[in-house]
C-alpha positions as CSV (number, residue, x, y, z in Angstrom):
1,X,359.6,135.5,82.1
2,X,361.3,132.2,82.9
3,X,359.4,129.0,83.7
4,X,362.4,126.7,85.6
5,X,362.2,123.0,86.0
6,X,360.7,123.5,89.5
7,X,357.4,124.8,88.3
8,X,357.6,123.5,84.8
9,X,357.0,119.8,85.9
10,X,355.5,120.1,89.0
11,X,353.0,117.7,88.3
12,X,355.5,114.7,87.3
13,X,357.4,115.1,90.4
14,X,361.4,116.8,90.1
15,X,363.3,114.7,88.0
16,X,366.4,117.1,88.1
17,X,368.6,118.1,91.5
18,X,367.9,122.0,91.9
19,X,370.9,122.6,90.7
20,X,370.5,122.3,87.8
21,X,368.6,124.4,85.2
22,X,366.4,123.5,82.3
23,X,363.5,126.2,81.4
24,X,362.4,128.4,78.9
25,X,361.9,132.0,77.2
26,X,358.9,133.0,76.6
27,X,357.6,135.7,74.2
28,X,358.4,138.4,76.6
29,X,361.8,137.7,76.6
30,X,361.4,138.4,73.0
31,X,362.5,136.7,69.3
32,X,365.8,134.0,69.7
33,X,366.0,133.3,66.0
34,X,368.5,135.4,63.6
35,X,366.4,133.6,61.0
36,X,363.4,136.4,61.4
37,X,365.3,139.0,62.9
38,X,368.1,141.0,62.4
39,X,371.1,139.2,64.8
40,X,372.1,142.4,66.7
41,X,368.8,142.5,68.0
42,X,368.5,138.8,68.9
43,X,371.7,138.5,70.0
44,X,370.8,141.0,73.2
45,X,367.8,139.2,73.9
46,X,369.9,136.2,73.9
47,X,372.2,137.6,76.2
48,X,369.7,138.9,78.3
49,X,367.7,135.8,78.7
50,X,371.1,133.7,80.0
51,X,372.6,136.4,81.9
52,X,369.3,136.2,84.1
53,X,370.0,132.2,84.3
54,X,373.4,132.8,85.9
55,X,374.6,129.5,84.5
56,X,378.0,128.4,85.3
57,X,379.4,127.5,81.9
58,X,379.5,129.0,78.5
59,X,375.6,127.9,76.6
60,X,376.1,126.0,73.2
61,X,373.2,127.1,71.1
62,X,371.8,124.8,68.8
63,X,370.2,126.5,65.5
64,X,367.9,123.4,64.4
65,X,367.8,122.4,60.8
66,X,365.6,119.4,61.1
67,X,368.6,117.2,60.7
68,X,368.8,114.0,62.6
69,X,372.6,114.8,63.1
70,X,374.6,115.0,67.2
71,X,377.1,117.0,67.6
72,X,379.9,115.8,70.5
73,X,381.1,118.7,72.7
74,X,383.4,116.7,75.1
75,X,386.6,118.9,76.9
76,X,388.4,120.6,73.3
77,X,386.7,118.3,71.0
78,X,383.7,119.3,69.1
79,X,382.8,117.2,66.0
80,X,379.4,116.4,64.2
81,X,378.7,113.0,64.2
82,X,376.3,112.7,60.8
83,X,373.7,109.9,60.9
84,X,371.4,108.4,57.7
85,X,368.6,110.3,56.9
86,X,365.7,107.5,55.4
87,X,363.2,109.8,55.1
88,X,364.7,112.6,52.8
89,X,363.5,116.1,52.1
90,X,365.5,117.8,49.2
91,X,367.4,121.0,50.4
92,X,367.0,119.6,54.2
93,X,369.5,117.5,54.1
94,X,373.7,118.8,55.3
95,X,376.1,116.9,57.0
96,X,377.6,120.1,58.3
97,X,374.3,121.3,60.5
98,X,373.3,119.0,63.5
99,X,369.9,119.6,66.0
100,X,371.6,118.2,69.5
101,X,374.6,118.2,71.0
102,X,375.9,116.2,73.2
103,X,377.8,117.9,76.4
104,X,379.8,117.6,79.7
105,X,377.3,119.2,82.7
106,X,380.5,120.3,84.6
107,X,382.1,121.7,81.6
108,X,379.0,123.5,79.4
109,X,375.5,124.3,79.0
110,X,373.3,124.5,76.0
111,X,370.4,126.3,74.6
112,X,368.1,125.4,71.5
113,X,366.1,127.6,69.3
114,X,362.5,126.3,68.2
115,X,359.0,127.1,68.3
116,X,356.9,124.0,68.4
117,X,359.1,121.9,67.8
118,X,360.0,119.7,71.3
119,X,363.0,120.9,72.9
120,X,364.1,117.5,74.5
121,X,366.9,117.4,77.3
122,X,368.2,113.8,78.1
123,X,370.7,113.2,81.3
124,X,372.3,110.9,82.8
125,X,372.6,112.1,86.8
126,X,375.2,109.5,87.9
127,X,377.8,110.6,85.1
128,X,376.8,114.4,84.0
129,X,376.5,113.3,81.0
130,X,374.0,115.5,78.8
131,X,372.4,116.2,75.6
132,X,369.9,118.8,74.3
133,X,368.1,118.0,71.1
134,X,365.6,119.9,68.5
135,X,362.9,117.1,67.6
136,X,361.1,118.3,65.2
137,X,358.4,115.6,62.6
138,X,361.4,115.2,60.2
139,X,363.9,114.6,62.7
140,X,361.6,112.8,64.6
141,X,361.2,110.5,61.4
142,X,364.9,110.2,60.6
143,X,365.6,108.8,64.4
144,X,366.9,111.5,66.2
145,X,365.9,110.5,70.0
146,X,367.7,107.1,68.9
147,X,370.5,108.6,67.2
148,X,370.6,110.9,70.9
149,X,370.5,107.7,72.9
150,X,373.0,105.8,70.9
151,X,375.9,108.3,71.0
152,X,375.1,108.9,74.9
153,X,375.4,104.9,75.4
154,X,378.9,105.0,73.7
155,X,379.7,107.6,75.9
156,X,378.8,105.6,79.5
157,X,375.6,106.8,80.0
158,X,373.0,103.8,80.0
159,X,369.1,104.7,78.4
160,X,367.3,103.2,81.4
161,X,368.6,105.2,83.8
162,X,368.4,109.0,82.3
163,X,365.7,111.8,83.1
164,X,364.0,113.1,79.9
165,X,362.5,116.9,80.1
166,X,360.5,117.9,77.2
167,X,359.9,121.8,77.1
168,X,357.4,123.7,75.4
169,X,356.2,122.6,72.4
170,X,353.2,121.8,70.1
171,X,350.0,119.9,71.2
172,X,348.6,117.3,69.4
173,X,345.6,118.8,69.0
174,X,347.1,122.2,67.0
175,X,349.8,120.3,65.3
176,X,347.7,120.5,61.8
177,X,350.2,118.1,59.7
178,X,348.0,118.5,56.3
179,X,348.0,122.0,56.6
180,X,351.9,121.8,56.6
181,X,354.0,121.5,53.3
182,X,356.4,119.0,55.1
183,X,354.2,116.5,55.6
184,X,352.9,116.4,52.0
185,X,356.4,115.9,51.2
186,X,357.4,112.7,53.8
187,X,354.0,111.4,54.9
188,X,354.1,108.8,52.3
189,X,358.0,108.3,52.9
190,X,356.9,108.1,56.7
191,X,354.4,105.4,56.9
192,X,356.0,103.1,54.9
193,X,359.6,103.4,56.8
194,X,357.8,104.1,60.2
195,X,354.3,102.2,60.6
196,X,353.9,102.8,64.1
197,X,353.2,106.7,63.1
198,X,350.5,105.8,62.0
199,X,349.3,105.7,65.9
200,X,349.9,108.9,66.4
201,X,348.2,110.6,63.2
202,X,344.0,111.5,63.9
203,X,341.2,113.1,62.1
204,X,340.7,116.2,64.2
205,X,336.4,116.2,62.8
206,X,337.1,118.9,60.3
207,X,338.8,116.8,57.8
208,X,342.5,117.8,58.8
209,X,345.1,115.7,60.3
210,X,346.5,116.1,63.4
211,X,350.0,114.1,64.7
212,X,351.0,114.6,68.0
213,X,355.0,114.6,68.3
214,X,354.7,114.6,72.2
215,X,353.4,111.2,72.0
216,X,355.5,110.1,69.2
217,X,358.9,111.0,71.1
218,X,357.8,109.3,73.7
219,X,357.3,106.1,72.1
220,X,360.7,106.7,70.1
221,X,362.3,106.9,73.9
222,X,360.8,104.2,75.6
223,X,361.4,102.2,72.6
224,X,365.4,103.2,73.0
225,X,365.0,102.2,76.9
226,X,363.9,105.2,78.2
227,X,361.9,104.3,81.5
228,X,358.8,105.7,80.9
229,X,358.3,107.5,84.8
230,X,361.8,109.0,83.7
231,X,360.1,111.0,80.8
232,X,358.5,114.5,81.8
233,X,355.8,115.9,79.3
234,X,355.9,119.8,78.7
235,X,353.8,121.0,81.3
236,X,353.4,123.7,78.8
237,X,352.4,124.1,74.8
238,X,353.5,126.3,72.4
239,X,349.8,128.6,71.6
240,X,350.7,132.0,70.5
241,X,349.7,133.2,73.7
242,X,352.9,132.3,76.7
243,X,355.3,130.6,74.2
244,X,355.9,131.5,70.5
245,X,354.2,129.4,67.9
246,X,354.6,129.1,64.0
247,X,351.4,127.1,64.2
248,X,349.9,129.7,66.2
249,X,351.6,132.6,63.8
250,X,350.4,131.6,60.4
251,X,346.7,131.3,62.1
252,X,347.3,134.6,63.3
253,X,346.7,134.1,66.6
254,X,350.4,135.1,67.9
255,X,353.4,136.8,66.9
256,X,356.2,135.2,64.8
257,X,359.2,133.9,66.9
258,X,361.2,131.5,68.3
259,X,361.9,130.7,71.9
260,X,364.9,129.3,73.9
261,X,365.0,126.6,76.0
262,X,368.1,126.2,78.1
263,X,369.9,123.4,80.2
264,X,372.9,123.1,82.7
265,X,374.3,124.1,86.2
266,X,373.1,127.3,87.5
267,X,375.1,129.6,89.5
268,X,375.3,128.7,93.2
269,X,376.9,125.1,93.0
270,X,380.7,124.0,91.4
271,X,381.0,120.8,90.0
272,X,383.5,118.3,91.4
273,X,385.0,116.1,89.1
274,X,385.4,115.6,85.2
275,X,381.3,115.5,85.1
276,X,380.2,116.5,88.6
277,X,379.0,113.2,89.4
278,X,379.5,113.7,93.2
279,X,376.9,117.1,92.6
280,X,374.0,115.3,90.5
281,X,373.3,112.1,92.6
């Protein structure tokens, strides 16, 4: 089952040309993580996710690691550019791993693993300029969305003017943080590098804390200049239920899994052009 951008965000309006693609697997489409599974298996539900996309280009897929890292994947060059990590985790951080990549609409398309996490997609319509990004709490806290938004400025896009499409991922109001083993270890790290989390951390009445990313990526992005109308919410969250959930999982309220989210030109337009510029506007 696929939800597509013209269903997904019905409610904000279309932010993206038909053309072009940015949806989600759900957990009929089965497990997209080798991390749970063994790889043979999730490698054919991979395969038979995107084959049902028909996207144009070859899909980058983007194995998170709650880095705050971007990797470049312009014509033959492919490099990671590393970034500092202020709020550090021991055994999380590598300098080899990266959770976005950056990418050429008219030349790839990209795909990132996660489950609850926010799968973010920033682009710039005038240039084809893209990037697909894991934001996860730890990225989140290490500046990822301004680490995505940096490396797409020096690369001619300009922050006000790109389209932001969040997909499935955790609500506020299930994102237990003081349940979670991460946030013991960087809350205290967090609010003393980041204040303004604090806005976005609540007492959910039964004496556990609640954060909700969604909210917090948007102030990240806005905050990067991101107009705010240019930022879709996830139409959909990540419950057990449509879309997998570790939150959901551990509860016992849904299977273990990870979902796909995918980006780029699907099959029925060419792109003119070094980043189909002329195909976006």
């Amino acid at each position: 089952m696929v939800f597509a951008s013209g269903s997904f965000y019905s409610e904000e309006g279309k932010l993206l040309p038909p053309q072009l693609l940015f949806c989600a697997s759900c957990i009929a489409d089965g497990n997209m993580s080798t991390h749970l599974e063994a790889a043979e298996k999730v490698h054919r539900n991979r395969a038979t996710f995107l084959q049902r996309l028909e996207l144009l280009y070859e899909t980058i897929i983007v194995d998170p690691r709650h880095t705050s890292n971007v990797a470049v994947a312009l014509g033959a060059d492919f490099r990671i550019r590393n970034f500092p990590h202020p709020v550090w985790v021991e055994g999380k951080e590598s300098a080899s791993f990266y959770d976005a990549v950056l990418f050429d609409l008219g030349e790839r398309s990209a795909g990132v693993i996660s489950a609850d996490c926010i799968p973010a997609f920033f682009v710039s319509v005038s240039t084809g300029l893209a990037c697909l990004a894991h934001v996860g709490l730890l990225g989140l806290a290490n500046g990822i969305v301004f680490n995505v938004l940096r490396s797409m400025e020096e690369h001619g896009a300009r922050s006000r003017d790109l389209r932001v499409l969040l997909g499935p991922s955790i609500s506020g109001d299930d994102y237990i943080v003081s349940q979670s083993g991460l946030w013991n270890a960087i809350s205290s790290q967090l609010l003393v590098k980041h204040p303004r989390a604090e806005n976005f951390i609540r007492n959910n009445g039964d004496d556990e804390l609640c954060f909700d990313l969604v909210a917090a990526f948007c102030d990240q992005a806005t905050n990067g200049g991101v107009r705010r109308q240019n930022i879709a919410r996830p139409s959909y969250y990540t419950d057990g239920r449509k879309f997998f959930s570790h939150q959901s999982s551990k509860l016992g309220h849904g299977p273990r899994g990870n979902l796909l989210t995918v980006a780029g030109l699907s099959a029925g337009s060419r792109v003119e052009g070094s980043r189909g510029a002329d195909n976006l506007g």
